[in-house]
Structure formats: structure tokens, C-alpha cells
C-alpha positions as CSV (number, residue, x, y, z in Angstrom):
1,X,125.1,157.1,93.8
2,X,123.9,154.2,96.8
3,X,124.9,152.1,94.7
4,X,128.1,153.2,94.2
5,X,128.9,154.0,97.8
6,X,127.7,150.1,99.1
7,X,130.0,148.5,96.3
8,X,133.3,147.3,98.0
9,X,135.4,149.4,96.0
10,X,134.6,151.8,98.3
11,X,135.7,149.9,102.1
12,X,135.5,153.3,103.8
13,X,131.9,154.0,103.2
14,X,130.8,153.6,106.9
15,X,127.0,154.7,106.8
16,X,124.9,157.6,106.2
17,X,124.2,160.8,108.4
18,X,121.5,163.0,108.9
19,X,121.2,166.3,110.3
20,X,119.2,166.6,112.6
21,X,118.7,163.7,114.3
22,X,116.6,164.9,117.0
23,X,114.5,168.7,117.1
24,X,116.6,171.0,118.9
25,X,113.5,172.6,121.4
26,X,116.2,174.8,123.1
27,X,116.4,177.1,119.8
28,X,113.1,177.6,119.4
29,X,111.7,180.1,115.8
30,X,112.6,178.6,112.9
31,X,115.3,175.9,114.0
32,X,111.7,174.1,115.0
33,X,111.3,173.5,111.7
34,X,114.1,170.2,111.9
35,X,114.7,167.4,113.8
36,X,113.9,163.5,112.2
37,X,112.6,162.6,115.8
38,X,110.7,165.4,118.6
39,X,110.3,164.2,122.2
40,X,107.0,162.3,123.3
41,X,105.0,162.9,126.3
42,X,106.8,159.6,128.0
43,X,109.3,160.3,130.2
44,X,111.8,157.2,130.4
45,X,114.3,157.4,132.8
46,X,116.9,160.1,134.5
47,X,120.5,160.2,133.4
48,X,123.2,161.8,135.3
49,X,125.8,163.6,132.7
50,X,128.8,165.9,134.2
51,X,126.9,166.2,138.1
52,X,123.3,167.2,136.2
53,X,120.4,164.7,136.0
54,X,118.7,165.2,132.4
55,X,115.7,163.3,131.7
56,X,114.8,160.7,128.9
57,X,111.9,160.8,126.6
58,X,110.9,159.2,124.1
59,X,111.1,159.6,120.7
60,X,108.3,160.5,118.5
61,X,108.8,160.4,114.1
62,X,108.2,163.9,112.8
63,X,106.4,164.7,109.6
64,X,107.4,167.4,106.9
65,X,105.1,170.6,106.0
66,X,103.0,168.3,103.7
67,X,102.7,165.5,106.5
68,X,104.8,163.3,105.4
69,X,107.2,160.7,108.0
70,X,110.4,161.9,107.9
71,X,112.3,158.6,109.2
72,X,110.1,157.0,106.4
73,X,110.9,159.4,103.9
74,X,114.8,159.1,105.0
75,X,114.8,155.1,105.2
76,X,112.7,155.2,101.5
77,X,115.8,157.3,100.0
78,X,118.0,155.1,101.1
79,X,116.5,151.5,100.7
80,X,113.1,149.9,99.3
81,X,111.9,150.1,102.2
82,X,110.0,152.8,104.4
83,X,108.7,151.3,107.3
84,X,109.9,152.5,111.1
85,X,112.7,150.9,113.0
86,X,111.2,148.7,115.6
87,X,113.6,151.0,118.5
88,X,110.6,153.7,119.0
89,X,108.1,151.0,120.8
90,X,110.1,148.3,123.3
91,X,107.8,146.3,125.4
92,X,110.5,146.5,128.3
93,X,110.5,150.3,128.2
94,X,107.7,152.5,130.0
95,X,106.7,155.6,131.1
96,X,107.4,156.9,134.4
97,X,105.4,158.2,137.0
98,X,107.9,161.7,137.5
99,X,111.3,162.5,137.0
100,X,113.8,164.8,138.3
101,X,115.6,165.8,135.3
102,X,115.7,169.0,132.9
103,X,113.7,168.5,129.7
């Protein structure tokens, strides 16, 4: 079916999409359960959105009941390979002392 969706027959095939991206903490009980990425313990940076300052964190893989990476088991599904995009650890991106932001 990959296959089928990358050949150019098919020019609307834009990309894949996986729910959820991130886990939804807010829920809480069983919706813990999902989410490809949870938050670390490093706060980034503070973002103002519609007058409220929410903080950044970053992103941490998540694993499945059996402990297995979820990003890697998405990325393997999908390609040949099942190694992590290089976005969760930037040299130019670190930790800050506090924020000000909700979680």
C-alpha cells in the first residue's frame, strides 16, 4: 500500500498522519495511554498565544506497553529505517532556568 501511495500516479499523496502527535496530559485516565512524543523535564522557551504565555518543553519519544519506541516503530512502518529524527536534541536549544508559562 506505501508503495502505491509514493508512485506518481497518485500526485495528491501529501504525507502521512498520526494521531496523536503529542500525549494530551490535560485528559488524564486512559487518554494517557497515547501520544508519539510526552513532555521532558526541559523547559524551552515561553510563547505568547491569544494574550496567554504557555511554556515550551521538550519532547521526549514514548514507548508502547511492551517498551517499544513509538517514533521508531512509526518511522519503521513507513521506511527501512527506524532511527529518531535528529529535531529532539539541537545543540542551539537549552533548558531554561524558569518560566512563566502554563504547562
Amino acid at each position: 500500500a506505501i508503495k502505491l501511495a509514493k508512485s506518481p500516479r497518485y500526485p495528491f499523496f501529501m504525507g502521512y498522519s498520526f494521531f496523536e502527535f503529542s500525549r494530551s496530559y490535560w485528559k488524564g485516565g486512559p487518554e494517557m495511554e497515547f501520544g508519539m512524543y510526552g513532555y521532558g523535564d526541559c523547559p524551552l522557551m515561553d510563547m505568547n498565544y491569544t494574550g496567554l504565555t504557555y511554556t515550551i518543553w521538550n519532547l521526549i519519544p514514548m514507548r508502547d506497553r511492551r517498551g517499544h519506541s513509538l517514533p521508531s516503530a512509526l518511522k519503521k512502518a513507513f521506511t527501512q529505517d527506524s532511527g529518531l529524527p535528529k529535531l529532539l536534541s539541537h545543540p542551539h536549544i537549552e533548558c531554561k532556568a524558569s518560566t512563566k508559562g502554563l504547562p
